[in-house]
N, C-alpha and C positions, 0 to 999 in steps of 0.2 A: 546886579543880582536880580532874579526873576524875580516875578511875586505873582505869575498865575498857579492857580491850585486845579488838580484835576481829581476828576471824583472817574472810579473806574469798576465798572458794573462786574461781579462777580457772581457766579452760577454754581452751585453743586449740582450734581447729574451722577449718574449709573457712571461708575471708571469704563473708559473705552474700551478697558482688557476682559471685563467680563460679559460672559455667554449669561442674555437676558434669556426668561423667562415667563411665559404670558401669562397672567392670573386665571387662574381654573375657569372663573364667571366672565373671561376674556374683557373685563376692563380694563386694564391696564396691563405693567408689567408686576413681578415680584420685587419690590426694593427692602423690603424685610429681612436684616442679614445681609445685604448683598453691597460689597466695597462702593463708596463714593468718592469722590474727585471733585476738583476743578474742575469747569469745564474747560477743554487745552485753547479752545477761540479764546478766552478770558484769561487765560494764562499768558496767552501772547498779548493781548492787551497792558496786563500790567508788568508785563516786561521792559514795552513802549513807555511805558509811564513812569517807570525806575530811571530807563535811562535818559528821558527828558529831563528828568531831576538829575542825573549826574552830569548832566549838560547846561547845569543853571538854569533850564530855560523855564522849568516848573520848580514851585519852593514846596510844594506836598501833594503829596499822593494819599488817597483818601478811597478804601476799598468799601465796597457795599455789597451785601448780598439781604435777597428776603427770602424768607422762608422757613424752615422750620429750627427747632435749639442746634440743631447740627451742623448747622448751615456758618456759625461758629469755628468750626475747624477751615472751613475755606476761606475765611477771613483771617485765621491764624495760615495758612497755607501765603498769602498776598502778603503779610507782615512781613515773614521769612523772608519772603523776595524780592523787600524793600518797602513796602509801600507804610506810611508813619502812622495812618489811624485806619480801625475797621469802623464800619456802622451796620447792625445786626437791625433791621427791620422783621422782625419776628412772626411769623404766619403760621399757624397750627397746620400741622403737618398733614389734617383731614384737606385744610382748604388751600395749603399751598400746591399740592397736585394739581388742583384748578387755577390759579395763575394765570392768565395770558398776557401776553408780550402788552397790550394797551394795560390792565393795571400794573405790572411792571413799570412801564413809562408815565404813567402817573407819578410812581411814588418815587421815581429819578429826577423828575423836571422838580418836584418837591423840593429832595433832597437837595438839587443843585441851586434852587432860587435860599433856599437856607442856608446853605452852607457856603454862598457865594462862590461858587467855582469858573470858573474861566472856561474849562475844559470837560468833556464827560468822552472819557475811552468806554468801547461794548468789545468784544471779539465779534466776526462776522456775525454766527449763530452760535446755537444752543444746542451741542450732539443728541439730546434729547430728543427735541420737538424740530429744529430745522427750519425752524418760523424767520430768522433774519426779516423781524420786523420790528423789535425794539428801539433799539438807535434811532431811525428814521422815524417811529412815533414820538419817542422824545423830541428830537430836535425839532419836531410841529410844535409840539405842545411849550416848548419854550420860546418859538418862534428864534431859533437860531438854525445858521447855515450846517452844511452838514456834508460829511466824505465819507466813503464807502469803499470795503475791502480796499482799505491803501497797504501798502506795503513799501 
C-alpha cells in the first residue's frame, strides 16, 4: 500500500464561460457578482491526484487553495472529486488580488515541509494571470526535482 501523500494547489478564478469586464478606473477586471470556478489546469491536477490514489500509489490527497472566504467552495469543488482533506489559507480578498505566483510558493513549500507530503500537483497555469511560474518556484524553494506540463 502506498503511503506517499500529495498536496494539490487549487486556484479560484473568473469561470472560463464568462465575458470579463474591465474596472471603469481600468485596474483590474469586475469580479463582483461575477460566477467563479476551479481553475480547469487545477482541476486536471486533482484529477491526476484521485487517480494515483485509486492506483494505491498515493494514500491522500490533500487540496489547498489561498485566498479569500470563497475560495472555500473550490476546496469543497476538489472534495467532490476525490480529494480527503482541504486547507483554506485565508487572504482578504483586498490583498489576495495581489498574490504572485512567488508568495503563493511560499506558502506551498510551507504547507508541504508541514504537512510532509511526498508530492505537490499545480495545473500548468492559472486562466487568470497565465504566470506558469508557481510549481517551478516551489520546487526551488523546497529544493526538489520538478516536471512540467506532463501529460
Amino acid at each position: 500500500m502506498a503511503e506517499l501523500r500529495a498536496l494539490v494547489a487549487v486556484k479560484r478564478v473568473i469561470d472560463f464561460a464568462v465575458k470579463i469586464r474591465v474596472k471603469p478606473d481600468k485596474t483590474g477586471v469586475v469580479t463582483d457578482g461575477v460566477k467563479h470556478s476551479m481553475n480547469p489546469f487545477c482541476e486536471i491536477a486533482v484529477e491526476e491526484a484521485v487517480r494515483l490514489k485509486e492506483k494505491k500509489l498515493v494514500k491522500e490527497v490533500i487540496a489547498v487553495s489561498c485566498g479569500p472566504a470563497q475560495c472555500q467552495e473550490t476546496i469543497r469543488t476538489a472534495l467532490a472529486m476525490g480529494a480527503d482533506r482541504g486547507i483554506h489559507v485565508e487572504v482578504p480578498a483586498a490583498e489576495a488580488d495581489r498574490l504572485g505566483p512567488l508568495q503563493v510558493a511560499r506558502v506551498l513549500a510551507k504547507l508541504a515541509e508541514k504537512e510532509k507530503v511526498d508530492l505537490l500537483l499545480l495545473g500548468k497555469q492559472a486562466i487568470d494571470d497565465d504566470c506558469n511560474q508557481t510549481g517551478q518556484m516551489t520546487a526551488g524553494l523546497l529544493d526538489w526535482p520538478q516536471g512540467t506540463f506532463a501529460s
